[in-house]
C-alpha atoms as a printed R data frame, in Angstrom:
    type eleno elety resid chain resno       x       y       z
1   ATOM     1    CA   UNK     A     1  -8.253  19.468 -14.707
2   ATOM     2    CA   UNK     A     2  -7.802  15.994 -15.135
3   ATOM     3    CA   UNK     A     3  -3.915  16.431 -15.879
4   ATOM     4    CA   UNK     A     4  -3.637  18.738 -12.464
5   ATOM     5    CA   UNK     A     5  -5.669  16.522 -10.384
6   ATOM     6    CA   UNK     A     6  -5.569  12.395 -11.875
7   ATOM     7    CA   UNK     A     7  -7.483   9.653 -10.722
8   ATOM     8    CA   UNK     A     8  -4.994   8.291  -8.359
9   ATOM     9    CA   UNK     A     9  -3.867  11.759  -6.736
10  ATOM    10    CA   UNK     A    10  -7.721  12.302  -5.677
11  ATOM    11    CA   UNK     A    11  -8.597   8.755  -4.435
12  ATOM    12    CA   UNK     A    12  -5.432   8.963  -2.446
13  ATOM    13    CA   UNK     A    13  -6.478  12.440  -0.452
14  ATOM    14    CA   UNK     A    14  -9.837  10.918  -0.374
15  ATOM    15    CA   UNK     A    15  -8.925   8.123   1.417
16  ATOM    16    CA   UNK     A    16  -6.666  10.143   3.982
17  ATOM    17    CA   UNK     A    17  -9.798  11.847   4.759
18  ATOM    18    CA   UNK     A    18 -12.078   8.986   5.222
19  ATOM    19    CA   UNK     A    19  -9.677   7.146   7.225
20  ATOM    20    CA   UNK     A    20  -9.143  10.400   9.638
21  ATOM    21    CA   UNK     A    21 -12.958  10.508   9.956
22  ATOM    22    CA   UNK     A    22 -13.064   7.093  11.226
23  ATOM    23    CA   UNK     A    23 -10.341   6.482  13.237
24  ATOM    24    CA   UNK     A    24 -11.294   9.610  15.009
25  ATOM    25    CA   UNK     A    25 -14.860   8.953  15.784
26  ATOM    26    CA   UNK     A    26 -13.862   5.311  16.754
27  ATOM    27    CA   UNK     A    27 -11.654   7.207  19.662
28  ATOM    28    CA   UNK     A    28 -14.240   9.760  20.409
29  ATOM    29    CA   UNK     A    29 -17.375   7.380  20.461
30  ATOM    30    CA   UNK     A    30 -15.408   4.415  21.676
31  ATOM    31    CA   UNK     A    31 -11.652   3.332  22.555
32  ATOM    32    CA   UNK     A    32 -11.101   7.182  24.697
33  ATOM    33    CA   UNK     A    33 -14.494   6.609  26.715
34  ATOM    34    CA   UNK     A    34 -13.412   3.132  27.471
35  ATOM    35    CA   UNK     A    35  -9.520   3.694  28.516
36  ATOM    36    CA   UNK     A    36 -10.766   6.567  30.650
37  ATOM    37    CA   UNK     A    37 -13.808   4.184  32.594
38  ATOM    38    CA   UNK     A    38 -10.948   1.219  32.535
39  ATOM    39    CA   UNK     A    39  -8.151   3.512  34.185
40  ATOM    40    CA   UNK     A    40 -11.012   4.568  36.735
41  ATOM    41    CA   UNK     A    41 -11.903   1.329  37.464
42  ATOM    42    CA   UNK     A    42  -8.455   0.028  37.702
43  ATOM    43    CA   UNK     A    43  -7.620   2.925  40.491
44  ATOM    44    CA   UNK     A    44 -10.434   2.313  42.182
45  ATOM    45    CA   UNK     A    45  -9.841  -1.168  43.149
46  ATOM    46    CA   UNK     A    46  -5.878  -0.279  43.883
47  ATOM    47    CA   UNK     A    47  -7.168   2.528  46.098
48  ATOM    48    CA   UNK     A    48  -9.193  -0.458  47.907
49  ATOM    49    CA   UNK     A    49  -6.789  -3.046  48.473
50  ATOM    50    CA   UNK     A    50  -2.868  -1.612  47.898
51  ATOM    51    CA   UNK     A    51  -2.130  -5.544  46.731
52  ATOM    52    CA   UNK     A    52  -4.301  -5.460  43.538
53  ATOM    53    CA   UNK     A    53  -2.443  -5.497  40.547
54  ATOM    54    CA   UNK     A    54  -3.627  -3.375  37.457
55  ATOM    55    CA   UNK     A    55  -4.819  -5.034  34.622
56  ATOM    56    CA   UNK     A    56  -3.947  -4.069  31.064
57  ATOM    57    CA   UNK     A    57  -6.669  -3.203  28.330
58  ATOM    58    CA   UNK     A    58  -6.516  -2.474  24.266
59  ATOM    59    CA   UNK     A    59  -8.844   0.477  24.791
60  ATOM    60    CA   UNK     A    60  -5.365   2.024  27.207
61  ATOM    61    CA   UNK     A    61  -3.321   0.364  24.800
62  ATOM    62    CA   UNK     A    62  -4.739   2.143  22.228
63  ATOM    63    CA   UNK     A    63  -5.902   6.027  23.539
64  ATOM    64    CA   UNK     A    64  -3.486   8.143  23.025
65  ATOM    65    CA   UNK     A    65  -2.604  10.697  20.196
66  ATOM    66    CA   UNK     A    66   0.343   8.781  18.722
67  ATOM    67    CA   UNK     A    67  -1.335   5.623  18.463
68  ATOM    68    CA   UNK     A    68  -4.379   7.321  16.550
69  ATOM    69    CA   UNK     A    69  -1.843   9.046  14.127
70  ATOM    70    CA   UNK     A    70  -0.373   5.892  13.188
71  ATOM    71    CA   UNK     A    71  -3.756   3.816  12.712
72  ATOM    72    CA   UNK     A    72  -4.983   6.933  10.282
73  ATOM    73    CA   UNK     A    73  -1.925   6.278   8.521
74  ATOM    74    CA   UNK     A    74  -2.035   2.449   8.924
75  ATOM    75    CA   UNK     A    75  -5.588   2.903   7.101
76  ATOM    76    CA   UNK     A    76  -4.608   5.166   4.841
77  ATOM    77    CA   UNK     A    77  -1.491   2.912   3.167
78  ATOM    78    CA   UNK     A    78  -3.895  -0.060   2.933
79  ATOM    79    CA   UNK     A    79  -6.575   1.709   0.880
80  ATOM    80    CA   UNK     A    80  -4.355   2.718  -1.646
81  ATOM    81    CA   UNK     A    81  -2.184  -1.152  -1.397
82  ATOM    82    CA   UNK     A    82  -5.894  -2.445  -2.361
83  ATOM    83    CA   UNK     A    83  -6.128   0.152  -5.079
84  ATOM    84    CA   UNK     A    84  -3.158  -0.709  -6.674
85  ATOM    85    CA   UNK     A    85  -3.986  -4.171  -6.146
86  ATOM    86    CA   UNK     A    86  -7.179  -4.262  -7.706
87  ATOM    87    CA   UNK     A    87  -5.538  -2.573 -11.151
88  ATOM    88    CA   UNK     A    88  -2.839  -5.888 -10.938
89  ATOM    89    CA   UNK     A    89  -6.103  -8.055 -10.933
90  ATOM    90    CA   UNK     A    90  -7.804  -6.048 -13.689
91  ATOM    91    CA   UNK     A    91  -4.512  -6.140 -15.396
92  ATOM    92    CA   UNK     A    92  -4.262  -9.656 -14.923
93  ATOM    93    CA   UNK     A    93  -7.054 -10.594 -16.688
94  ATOM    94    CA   UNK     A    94  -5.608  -9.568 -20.514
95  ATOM    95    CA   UNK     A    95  -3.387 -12.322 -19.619
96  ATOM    96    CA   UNK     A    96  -6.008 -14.735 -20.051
97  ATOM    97    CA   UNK     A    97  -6.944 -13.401 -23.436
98  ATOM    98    CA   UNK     A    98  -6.097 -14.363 -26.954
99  ATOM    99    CA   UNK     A    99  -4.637 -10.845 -27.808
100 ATOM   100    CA   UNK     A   100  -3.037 -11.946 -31.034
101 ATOM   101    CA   UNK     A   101  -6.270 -13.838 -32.439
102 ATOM   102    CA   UNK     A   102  -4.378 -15.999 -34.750
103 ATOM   103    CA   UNK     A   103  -4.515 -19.842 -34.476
104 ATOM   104    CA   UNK     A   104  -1.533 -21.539 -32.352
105 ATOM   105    CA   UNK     A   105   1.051 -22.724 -34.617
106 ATOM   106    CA   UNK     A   106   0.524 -19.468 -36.908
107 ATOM   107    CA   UNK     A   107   2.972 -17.027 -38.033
108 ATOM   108    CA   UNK     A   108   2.377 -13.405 -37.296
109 ATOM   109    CA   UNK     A   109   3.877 -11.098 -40.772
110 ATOM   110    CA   UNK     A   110   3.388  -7.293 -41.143
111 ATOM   111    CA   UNK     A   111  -0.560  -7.575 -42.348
112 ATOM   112    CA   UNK     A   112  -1.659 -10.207 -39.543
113 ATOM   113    CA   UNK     A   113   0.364  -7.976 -36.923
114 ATOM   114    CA   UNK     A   114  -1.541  -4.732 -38.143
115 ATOM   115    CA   UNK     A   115  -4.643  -6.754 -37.819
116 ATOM   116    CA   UNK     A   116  -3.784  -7.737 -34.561
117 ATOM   117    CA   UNK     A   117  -3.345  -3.783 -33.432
118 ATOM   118    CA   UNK     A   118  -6.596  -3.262 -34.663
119 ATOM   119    CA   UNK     A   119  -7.919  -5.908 -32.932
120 ATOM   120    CA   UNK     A   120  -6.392  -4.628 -29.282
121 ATOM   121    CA   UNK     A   121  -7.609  -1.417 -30.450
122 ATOM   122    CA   UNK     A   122 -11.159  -2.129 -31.045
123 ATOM   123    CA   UNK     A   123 -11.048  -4.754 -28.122
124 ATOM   124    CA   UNK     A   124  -9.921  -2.499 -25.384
125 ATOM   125    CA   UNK     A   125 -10.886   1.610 -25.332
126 ATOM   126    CA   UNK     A   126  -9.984   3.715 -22.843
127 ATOM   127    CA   UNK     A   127  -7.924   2.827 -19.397
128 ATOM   128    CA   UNK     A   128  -8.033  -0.759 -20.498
129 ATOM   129    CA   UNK     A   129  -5.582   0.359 -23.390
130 ATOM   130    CA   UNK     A   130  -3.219   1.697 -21.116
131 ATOM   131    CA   UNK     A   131  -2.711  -1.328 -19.335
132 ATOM   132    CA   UNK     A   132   1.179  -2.847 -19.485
133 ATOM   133    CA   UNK     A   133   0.275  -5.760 -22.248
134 ATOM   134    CA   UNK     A   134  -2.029  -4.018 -24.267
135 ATOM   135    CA   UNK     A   135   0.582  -0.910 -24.389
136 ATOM   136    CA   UNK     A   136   3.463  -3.846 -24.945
137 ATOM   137    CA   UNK     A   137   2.008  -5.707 -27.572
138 ATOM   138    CA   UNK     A   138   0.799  -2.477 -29.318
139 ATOM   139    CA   UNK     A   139   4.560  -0.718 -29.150
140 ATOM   140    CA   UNK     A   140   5.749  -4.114 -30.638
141 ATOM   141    CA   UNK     A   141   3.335  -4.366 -33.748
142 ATOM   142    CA   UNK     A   142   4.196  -0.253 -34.225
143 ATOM   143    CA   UNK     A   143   7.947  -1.101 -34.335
144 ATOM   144    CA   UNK     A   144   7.529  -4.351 -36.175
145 ATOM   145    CA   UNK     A   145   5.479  -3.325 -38.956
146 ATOM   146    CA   UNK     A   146   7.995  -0.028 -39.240
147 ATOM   147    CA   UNK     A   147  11.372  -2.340 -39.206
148 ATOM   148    CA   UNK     A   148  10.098  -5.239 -40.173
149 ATOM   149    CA   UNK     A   149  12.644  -6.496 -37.648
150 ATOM   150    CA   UNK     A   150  11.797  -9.490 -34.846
151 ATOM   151    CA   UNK     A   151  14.792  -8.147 -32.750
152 ATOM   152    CA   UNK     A   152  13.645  -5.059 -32.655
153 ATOM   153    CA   UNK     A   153  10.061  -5.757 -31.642
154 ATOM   154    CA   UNK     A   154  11.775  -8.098 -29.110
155 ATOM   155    CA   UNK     A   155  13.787  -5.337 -27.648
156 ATOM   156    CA   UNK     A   156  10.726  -3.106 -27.089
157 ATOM   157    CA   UNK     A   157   8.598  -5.500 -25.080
158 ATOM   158    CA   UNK     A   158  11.651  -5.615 -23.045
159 ATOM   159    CA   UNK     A   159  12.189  -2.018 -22.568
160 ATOM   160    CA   UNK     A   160   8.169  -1.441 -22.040
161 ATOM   161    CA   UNK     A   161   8.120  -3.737 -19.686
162 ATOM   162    CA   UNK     A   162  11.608  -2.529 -17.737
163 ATOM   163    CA   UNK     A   163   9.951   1.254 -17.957
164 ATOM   164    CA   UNK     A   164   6.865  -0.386 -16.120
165 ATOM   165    CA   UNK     A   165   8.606  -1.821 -13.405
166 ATOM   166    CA   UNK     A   166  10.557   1.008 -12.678
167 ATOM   167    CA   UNK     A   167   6.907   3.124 -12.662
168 ATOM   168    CA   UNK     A   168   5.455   0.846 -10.415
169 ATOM   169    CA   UNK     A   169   8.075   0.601  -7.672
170 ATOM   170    CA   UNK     A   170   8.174   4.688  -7.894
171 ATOM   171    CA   UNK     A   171   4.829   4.305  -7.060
172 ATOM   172    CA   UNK     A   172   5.223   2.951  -4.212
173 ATOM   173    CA   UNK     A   173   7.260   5.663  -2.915
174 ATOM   174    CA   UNK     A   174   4.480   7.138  -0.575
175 ATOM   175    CA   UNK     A   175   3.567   3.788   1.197
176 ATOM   176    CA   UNK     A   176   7.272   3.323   2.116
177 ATOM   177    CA   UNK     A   177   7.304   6.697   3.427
178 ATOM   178    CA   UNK     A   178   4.122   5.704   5.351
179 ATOM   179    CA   UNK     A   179   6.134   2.583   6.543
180 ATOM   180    CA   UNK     A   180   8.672   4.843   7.919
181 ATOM   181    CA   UNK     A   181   6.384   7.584   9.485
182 ATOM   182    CA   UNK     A   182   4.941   5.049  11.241
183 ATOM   183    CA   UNK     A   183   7.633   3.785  13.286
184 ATOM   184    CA   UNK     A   184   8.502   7.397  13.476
185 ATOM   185    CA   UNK     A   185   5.416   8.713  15.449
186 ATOM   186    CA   UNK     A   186   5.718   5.829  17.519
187 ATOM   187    CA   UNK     A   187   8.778   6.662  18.717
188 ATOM   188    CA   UNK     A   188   7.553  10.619  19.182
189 ATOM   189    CA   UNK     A   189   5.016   8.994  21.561
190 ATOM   190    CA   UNK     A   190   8.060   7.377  23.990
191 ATOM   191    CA   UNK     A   191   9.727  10.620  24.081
192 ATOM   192    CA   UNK     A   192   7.261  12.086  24.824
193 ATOM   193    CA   UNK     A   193   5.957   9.755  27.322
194 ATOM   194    CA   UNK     A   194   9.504   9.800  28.834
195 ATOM   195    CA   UNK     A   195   9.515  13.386  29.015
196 ATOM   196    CA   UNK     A   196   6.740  13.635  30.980
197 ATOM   197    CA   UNK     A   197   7.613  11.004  33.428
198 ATOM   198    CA   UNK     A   198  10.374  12.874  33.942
199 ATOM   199    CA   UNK     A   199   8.515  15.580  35.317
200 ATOM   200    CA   UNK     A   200   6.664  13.333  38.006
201 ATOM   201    CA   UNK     A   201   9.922  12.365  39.875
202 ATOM   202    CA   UNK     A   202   9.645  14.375  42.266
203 ATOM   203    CA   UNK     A   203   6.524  13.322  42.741
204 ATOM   204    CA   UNK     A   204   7.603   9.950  42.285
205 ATOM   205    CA   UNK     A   205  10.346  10.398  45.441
206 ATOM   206    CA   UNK     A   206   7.097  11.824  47.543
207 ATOM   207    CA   UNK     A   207   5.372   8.227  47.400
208 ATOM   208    CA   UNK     A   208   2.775   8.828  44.203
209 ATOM   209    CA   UNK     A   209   4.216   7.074  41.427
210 ATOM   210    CA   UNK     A   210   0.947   6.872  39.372
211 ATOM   211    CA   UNK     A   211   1.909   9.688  37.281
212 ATOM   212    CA   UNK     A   212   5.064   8.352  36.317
213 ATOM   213    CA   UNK     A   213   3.699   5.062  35.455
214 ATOM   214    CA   UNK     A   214   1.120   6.568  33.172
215 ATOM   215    CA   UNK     A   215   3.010   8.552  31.313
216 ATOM   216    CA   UNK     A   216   5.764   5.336  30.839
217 ATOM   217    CA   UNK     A   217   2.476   3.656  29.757
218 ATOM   218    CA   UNK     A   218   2.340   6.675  26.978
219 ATOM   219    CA   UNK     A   219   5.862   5.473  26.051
220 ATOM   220    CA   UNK     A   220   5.727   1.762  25.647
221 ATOM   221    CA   UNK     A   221   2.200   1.509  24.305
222 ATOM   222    CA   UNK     A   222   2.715   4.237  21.549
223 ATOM   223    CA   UNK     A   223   6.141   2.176  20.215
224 ATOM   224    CA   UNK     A   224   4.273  -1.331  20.797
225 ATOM   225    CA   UNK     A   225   1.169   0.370  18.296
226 ATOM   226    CA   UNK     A   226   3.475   1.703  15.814
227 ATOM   227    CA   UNK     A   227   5.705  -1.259  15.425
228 ATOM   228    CA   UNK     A   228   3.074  -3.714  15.094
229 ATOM   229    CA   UNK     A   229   1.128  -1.103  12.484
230 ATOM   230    CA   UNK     A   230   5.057  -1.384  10.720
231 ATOM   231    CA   UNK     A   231   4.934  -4.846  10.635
232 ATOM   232    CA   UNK     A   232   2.017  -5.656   9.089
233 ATOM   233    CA   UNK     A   233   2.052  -2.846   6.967
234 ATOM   234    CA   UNK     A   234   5.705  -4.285   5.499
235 ATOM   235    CA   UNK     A   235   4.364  -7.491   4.609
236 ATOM   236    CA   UNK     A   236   1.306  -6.222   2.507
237 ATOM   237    CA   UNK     A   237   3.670  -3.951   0.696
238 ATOM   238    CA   UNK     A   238   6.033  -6.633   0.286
239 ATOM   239    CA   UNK     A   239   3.370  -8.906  -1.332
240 ATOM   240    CA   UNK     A   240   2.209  -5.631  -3.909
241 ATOM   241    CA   UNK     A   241   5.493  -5.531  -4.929
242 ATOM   242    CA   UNK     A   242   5.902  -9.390  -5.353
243 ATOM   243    CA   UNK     A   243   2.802  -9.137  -7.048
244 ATOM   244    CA   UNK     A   244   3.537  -5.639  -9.470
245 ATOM   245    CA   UNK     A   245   6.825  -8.368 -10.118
246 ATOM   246    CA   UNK     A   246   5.035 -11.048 -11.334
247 ATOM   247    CA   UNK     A   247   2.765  -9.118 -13.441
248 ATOM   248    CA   UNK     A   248   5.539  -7.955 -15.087
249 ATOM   249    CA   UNK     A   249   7.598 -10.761 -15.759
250 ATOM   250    CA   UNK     A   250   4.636 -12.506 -16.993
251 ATOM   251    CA   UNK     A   251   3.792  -9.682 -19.600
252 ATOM   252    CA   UNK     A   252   7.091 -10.170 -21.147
253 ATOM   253    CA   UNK     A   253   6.690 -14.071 -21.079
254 ATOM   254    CA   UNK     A   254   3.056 -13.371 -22.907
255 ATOM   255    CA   UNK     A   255   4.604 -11.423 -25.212
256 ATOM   256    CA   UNK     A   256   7.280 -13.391 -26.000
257 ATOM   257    CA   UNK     A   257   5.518 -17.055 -26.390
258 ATOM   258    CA   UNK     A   258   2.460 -15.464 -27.883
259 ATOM   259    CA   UNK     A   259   3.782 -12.920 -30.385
260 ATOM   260    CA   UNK     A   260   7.564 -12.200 -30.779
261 ATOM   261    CA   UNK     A   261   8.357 -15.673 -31.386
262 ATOM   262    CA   UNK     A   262   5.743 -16.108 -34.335
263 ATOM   263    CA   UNK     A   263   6.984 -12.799 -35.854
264 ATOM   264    CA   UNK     A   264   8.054 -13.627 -39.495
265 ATOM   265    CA   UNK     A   265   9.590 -11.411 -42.092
């Protein structure tokens, strides 16, 4: 069960659901009830004086079908950015331990690097021992104390550590296609917002051009929603992926300084 349905996989649907659930009862309880009494309002006071200029509001801005998909999606991609964000901070944090537990200054042979695996071993259990150092410095003591070569625990860091990155920007795979649906929807929205001003003209020719500035309103509003859901949504996945970087690069670094280098045969 756990191999058909992992962690990750069932916090993501999770938090499609949750965000559905309150997007949509923040339209049905709130930003729907509002455009509707704003838009009343609004014709109201043109019907009274023909000079009055409509005034825009985020509830109008906001009430349409397209806008909603995108803000369930726009909620969606940041719960799982701050899930994978939280594992960089919990990863983070065997940084600031003394995985080696040897005195700076020390060298590391065979016997202190076995004693060093046990250490990480006993030290972290479960998740924790999956993280990208823990899993680095362990491959490295494995192929060190089997080759008793510093090259070749050197060249496995490396190659942990390039495998890593490449997981992590797969990963990421479903908020860029989030980034692009986005955008997409929005732009669903103007044609059909076009389309059905299209409709009106004739309307439109009679005198009554309210129809076909509504539906023109569907148009621009959905693309303006989408595009500035895009936006933001590009720079918090930007920063992740600075961030999955960094984590990384300093793993190797870690590794490096803190073991490879004190490796002796």
């Amino acid at each position: 069960m756990r191999r058909l349905f992992p962690t990750e996989f069932i916090y993501q649907v999770s938090a499609l659901l949750v965000s559905f659930i309150l997007v949509h009862a923040a339209y049905v309880a709130m930003i729907r009830p509002n455009a509707e009494q704003f838009l009343a309002s609004e014709k109201a006071k043109v019907a009274l004086d023909a000079q009055y200029e409509m005034q825009q509001s985020v509830y109008v801005i906001l009430r349409d079908y397209e806008q909603e998909a995108c803000l369930v999606l726009m909620f969606w991609a940041f719960a799982i950015l701050g899930y994978k964000a939280i594992a960089i901070m919990r990863q983070r944090r065997q940084l600031e331990m003394d995985l080696v537990g040897l005195p700076e200054g020390t060298t590391v042979s065979s016997e202190s690097a076995q004693q060093t695996s046990q250490l990480i071993r006993k030290r972290f259990s479960g998740p924790e021992q999956g993280f990208l150092l823990a899993r680095a410095m362990l491959a490295a003591i494995d192929r060190f104390v089997a080759t008793r070569s510093v090259q070749d625990a050197s060249t496995v860091v490396h190659n942990v550590c390039d495998a890593e990155a490449e997981r992590q920007d797969s990963q990421l795979s479903i908020i860029r296609y989030v980034a692009w649906a986005i955008p997409s929807i929005g732009f669903i929205g103007t044609v059909r917002g076009i389309g059905d001003a299209l409709t009106k003209v004739q309307r439109a020719v009679s005198g009554d051009i309210s129809g076909v500035t509504d539906s023109l309103g569907v148009a621009f509003n959905s693309t303006l929603v989408a595009l500035l859901a895009s936006i933001v949504l590009m720079f918090l996945i930007h920063q992740l992926q600075s961030s999955q970087e960094q984590l990384v690069l300093d793993t190797r670094k870690y590794c490096d300084d803190w073991f490879v280098r004190r490796l002796k045969v």
